[in-house]
Backbone as a chain_set.jsonl record, in Angstrom:
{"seq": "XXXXXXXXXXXXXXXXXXXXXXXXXXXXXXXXXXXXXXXXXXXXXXXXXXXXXXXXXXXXXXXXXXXXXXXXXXXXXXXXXXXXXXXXXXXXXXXXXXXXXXXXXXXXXXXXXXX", "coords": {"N": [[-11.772, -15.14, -8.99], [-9.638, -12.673, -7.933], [-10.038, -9.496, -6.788], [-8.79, -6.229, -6.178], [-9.35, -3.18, -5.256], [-8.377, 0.396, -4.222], [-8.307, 2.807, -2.333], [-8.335, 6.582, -1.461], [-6.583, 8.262, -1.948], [-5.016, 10.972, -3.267], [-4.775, 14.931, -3.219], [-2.16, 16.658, -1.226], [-0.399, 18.977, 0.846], [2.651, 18.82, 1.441], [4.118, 17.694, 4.614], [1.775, 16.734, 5.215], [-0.879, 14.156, 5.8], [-2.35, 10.608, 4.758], [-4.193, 8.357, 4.109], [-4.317, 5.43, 2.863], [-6.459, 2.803, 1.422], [-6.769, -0.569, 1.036], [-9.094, -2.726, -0.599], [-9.913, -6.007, -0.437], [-11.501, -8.594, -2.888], [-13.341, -11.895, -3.882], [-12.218, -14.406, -4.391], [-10.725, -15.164, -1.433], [-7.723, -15.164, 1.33], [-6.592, -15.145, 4.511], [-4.411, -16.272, 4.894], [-2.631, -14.871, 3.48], [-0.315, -12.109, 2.071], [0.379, -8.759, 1.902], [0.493, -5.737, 0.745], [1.877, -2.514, -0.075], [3.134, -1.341, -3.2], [4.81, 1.333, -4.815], [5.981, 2.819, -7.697], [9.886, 2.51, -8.309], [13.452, 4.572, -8.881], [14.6, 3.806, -11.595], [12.618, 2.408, -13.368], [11.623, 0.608, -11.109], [9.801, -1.683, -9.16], [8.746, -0.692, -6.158], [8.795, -1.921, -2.782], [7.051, -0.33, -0.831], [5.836, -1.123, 2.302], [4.945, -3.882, 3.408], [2.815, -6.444, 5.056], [2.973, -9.264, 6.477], [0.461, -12.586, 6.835], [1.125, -13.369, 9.052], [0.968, -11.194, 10.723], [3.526, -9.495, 10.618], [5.597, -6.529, 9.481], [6.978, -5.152, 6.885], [8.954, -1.909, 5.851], [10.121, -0.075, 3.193], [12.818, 1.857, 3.442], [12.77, 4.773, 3.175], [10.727, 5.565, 4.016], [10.211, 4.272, 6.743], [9.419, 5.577, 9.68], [7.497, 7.282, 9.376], [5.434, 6.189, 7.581], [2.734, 3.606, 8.416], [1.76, 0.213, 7.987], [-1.487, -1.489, 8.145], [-3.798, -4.464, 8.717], [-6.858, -5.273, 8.413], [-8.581, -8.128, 8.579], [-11.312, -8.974, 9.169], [-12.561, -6.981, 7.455], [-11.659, -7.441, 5.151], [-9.511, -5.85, 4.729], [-6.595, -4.035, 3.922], [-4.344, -1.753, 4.868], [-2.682, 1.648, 4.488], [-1.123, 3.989, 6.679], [-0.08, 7.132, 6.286], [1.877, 9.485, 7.115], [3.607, 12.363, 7.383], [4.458, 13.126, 4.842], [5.915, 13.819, 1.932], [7.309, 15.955, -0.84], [8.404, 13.765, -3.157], [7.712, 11.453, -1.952], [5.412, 11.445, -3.937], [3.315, 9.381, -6.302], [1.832, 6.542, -7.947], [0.229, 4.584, -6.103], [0.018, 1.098, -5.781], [-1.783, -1.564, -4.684], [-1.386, -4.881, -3.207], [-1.536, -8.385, -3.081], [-0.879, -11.603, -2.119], [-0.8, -14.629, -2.969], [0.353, -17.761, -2.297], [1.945, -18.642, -4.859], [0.604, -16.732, -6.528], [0.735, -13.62, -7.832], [-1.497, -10.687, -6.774], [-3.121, -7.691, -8.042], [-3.756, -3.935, -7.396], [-5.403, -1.749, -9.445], [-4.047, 1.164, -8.924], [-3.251, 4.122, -7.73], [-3.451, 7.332, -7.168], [-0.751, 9.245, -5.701], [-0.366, 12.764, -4.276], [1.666, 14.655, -3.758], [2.161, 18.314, -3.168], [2.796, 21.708, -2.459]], "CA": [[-10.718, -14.178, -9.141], [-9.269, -11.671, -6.424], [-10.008, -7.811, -6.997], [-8.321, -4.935, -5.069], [-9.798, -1.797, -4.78], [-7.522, 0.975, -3.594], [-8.919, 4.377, -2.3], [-7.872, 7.066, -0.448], [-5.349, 8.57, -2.052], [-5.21, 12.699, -3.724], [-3.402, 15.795, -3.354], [-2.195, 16.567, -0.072], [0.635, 19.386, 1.041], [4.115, 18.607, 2.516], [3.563, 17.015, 5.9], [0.265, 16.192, 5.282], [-1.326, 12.904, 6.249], [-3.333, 10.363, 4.027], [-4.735, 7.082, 4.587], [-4.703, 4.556, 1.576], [-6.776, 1.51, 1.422], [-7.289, -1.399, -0.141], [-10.255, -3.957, 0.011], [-9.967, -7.106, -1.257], [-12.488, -9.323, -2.893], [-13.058, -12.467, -4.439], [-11.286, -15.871, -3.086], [-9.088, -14.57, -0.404], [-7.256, -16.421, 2.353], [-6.719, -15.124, 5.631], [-2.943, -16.43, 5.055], [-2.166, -14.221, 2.128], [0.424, -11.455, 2.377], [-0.328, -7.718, 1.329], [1.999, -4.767, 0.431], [1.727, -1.66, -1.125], [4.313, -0.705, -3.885], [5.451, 2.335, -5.759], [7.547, 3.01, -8.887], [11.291, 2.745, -7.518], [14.011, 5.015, -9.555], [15.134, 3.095, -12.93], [11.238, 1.451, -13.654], [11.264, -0.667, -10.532], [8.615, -1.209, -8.362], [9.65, -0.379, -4.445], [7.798, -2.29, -1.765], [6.79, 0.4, 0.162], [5.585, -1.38, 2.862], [4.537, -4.969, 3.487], [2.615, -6.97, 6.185], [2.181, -10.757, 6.269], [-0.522, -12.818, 7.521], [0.455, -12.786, 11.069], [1.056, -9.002, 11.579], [5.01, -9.111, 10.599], [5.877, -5.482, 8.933], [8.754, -4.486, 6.408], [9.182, -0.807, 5.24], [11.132, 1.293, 2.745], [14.16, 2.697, 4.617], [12.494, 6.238, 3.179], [9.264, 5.816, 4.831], [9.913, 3.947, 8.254], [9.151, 6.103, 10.973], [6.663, 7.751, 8.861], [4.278, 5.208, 7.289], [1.789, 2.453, 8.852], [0.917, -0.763, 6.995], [-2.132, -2.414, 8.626], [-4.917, -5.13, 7.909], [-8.263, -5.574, 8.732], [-8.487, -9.383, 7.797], [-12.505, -8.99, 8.99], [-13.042, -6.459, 6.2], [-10.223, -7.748, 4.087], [-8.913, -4.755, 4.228], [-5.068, -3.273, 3.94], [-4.606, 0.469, 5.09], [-1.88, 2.487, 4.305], [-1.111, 5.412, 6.782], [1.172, 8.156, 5.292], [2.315, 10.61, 7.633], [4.401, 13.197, 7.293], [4.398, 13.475, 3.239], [6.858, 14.497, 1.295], [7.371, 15.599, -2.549], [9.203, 12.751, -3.317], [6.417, 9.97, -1.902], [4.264, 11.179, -5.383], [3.816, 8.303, -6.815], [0.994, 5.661, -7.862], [0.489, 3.459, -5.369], [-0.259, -0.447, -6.181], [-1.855, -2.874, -3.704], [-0.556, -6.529, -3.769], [-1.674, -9.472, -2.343], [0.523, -12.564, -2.496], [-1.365, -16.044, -2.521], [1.142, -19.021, -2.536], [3.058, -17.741, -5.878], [0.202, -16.24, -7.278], [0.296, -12.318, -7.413], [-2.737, -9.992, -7.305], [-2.531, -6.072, -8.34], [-4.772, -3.144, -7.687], [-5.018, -1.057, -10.558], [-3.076, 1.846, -8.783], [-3.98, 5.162, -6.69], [-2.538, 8.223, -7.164], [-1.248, 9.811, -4.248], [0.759, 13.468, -5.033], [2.356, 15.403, -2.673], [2.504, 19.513, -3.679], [2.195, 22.829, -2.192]], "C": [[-10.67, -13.269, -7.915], [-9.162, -10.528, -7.567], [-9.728, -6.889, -5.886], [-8.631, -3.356, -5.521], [-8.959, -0.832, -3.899], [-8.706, 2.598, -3.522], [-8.64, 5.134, -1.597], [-6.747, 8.412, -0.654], [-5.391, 10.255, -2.526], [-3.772, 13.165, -3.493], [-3.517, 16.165, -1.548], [-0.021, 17.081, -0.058], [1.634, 18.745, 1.329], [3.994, 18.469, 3.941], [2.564, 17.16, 6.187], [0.311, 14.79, 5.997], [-2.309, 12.176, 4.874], [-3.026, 8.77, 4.335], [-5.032, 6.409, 3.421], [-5.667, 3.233, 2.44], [-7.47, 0.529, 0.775], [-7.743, -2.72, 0.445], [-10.555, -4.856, -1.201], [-11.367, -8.136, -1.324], [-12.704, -10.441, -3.204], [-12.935, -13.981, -3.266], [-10.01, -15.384, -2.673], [-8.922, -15.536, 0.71], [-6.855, -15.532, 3.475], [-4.775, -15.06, 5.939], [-1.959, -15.6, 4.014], [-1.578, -12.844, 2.729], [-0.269, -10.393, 1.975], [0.516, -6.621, 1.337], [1.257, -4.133, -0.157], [3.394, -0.793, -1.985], [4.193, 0.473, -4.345], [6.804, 2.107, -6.972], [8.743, 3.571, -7.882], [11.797, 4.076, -8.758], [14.744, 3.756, -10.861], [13.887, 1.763, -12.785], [11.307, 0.169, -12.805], [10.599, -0.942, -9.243], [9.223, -1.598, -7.192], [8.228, -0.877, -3.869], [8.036, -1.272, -0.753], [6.659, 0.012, 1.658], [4.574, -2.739, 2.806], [4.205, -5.52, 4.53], [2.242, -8.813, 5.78], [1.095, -11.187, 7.247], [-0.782, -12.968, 8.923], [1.073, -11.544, 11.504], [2.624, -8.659, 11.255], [5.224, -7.687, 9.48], [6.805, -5.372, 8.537], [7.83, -2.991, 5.791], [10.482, -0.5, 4.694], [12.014, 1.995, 3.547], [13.745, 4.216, 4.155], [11.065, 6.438, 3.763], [9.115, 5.276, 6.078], [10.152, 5.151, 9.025], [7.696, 7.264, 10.301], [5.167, 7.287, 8.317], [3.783, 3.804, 8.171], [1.458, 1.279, 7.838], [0.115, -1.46, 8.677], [-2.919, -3.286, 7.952], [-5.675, -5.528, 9.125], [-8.635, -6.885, 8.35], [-10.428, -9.635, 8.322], [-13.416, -7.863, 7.831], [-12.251, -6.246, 5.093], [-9.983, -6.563, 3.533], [-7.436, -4.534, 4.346], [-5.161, -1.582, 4.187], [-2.529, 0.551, 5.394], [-1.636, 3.491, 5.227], [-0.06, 6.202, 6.669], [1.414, 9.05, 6.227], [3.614, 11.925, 7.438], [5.264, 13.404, 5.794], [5.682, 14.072, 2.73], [6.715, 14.314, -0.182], [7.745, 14.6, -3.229], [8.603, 11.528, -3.299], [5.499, 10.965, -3.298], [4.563, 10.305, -5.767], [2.18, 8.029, -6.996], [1.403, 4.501, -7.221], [-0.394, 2.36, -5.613], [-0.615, -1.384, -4.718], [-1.583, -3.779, -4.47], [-0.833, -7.051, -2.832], [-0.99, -10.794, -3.033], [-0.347, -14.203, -2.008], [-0.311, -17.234, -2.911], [2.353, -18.122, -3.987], [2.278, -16.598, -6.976], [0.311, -14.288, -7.019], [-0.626, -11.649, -7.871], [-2.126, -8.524, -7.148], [-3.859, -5.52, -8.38], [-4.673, -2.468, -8.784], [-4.222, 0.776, -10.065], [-4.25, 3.257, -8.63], [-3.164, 6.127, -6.902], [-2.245, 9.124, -5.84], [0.497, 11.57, -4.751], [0.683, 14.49, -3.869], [3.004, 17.24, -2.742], [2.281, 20.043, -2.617], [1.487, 23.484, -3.464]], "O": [[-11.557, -13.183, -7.067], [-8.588, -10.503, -8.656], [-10.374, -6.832, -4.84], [-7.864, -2.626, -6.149], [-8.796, -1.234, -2.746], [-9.482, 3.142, -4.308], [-8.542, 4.569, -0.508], [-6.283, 9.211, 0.16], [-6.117, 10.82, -1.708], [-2.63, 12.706, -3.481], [-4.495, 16.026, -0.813], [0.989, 16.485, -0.432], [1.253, 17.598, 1.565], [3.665, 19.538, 4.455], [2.21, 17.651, 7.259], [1.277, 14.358, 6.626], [-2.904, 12.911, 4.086], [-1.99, 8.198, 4.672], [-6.066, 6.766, 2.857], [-5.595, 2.862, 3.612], [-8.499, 0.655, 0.111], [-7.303, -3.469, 1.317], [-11.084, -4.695, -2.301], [-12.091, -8.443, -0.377], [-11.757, -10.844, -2.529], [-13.293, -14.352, -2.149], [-8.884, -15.235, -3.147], [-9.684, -16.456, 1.005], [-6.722, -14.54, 2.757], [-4.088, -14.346, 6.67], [-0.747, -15.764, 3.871], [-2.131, -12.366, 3.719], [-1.435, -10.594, 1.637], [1.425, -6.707, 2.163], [0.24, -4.533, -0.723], [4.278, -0.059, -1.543], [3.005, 0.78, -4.243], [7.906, 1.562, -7.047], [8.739, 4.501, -7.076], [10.928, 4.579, -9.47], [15.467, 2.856, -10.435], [14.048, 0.631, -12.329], [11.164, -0.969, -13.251], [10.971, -0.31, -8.254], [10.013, -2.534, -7.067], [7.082, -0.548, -4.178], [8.981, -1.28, 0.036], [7.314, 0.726, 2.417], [3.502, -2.654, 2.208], [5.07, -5.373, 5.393], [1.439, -9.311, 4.99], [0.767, -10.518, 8.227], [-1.755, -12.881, 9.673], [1.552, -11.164, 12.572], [3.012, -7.55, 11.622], [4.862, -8.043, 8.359], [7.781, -5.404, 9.286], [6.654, -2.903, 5.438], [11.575, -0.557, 5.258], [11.585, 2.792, 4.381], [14.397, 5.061, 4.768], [10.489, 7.52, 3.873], [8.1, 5.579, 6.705], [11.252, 5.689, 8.903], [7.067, 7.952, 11.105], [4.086, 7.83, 8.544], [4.66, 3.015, 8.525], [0.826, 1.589, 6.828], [0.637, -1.765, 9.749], [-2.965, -3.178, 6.726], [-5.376, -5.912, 10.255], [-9.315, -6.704, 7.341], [-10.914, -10.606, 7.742], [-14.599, -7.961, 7.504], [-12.143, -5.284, 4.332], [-10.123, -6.196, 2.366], [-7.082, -5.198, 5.32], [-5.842, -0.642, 3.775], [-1.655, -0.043, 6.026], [-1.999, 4.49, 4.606], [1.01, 5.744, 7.069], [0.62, 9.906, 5.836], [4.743, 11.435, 7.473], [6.44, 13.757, 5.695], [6.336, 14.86, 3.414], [6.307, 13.323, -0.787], [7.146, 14.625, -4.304], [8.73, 10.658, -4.161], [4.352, 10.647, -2.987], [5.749, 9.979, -5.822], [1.324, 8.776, -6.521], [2.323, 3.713, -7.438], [-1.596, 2.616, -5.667], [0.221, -1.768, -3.9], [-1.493, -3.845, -5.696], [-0.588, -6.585, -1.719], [-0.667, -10.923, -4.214], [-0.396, -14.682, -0.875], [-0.32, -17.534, -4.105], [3.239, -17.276, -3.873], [2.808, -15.894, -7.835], [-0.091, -13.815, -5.956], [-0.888, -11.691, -9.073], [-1.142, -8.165, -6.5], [-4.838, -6.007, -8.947], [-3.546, -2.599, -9.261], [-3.911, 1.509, -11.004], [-5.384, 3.445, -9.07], [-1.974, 5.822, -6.835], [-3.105, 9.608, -5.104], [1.635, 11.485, -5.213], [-0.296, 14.946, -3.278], [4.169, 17.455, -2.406], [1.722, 19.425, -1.711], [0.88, 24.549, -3.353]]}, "num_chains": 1, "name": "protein.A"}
């Protein structure tokens, strides 16, 4: 089985910074995709940001120029970086890895954005 571990996440003002990440375990592949979602508006989960296995990046049209997706594929890791925060990114955030059709899910990170 594949397990994702997400960590990183808290409270953290209005143009704060915070660094998610999630480390995968298990039988992993090297060729496997990796994303982190959020709850969209009307219960539907928003790919925040997605990287595939050779380095290609999509973002959220509310978080490009703001957020980082990377991976560490020697410490099967995924990292998140969040810059410039806003109330609005609160959310629980979900890693996802994508093997052929199978999908894997972290159990979700809270990441909340106050003064």
């Amino acid at each position: 089985q594949v397990q994702l571990v997400e960590s990183g996440g808290g409270l953290v003002q209005p143009g704060g910074s915070l660094r998610l990440s999630c480390v995968a375990s298990g039988s992993i592949s090297i060729v496997a995709n990796m994303g982190w979602y959020r709850q969209a508006p009307g219960n539907q989960g928003e790919l925040v940001a997605g990287i595939t296995s050779g380095g290609r990046t999509d973002y959220a049209d509310s978080v490009k120029g703001r957020f980082t997706i990377s991976r560490d594929n020697g410490k099967n890791t995924v990292y998140l970086q969040m810059n410039g925060l806003k109330p609005e990114d609160t959310d629980v955030y979900y890693c996802q890895l994508v093997l052929g059709v199978q999908n894997y899910w972290g159990q979700g990170i809270q990441v909340t954005v106050s003064s």
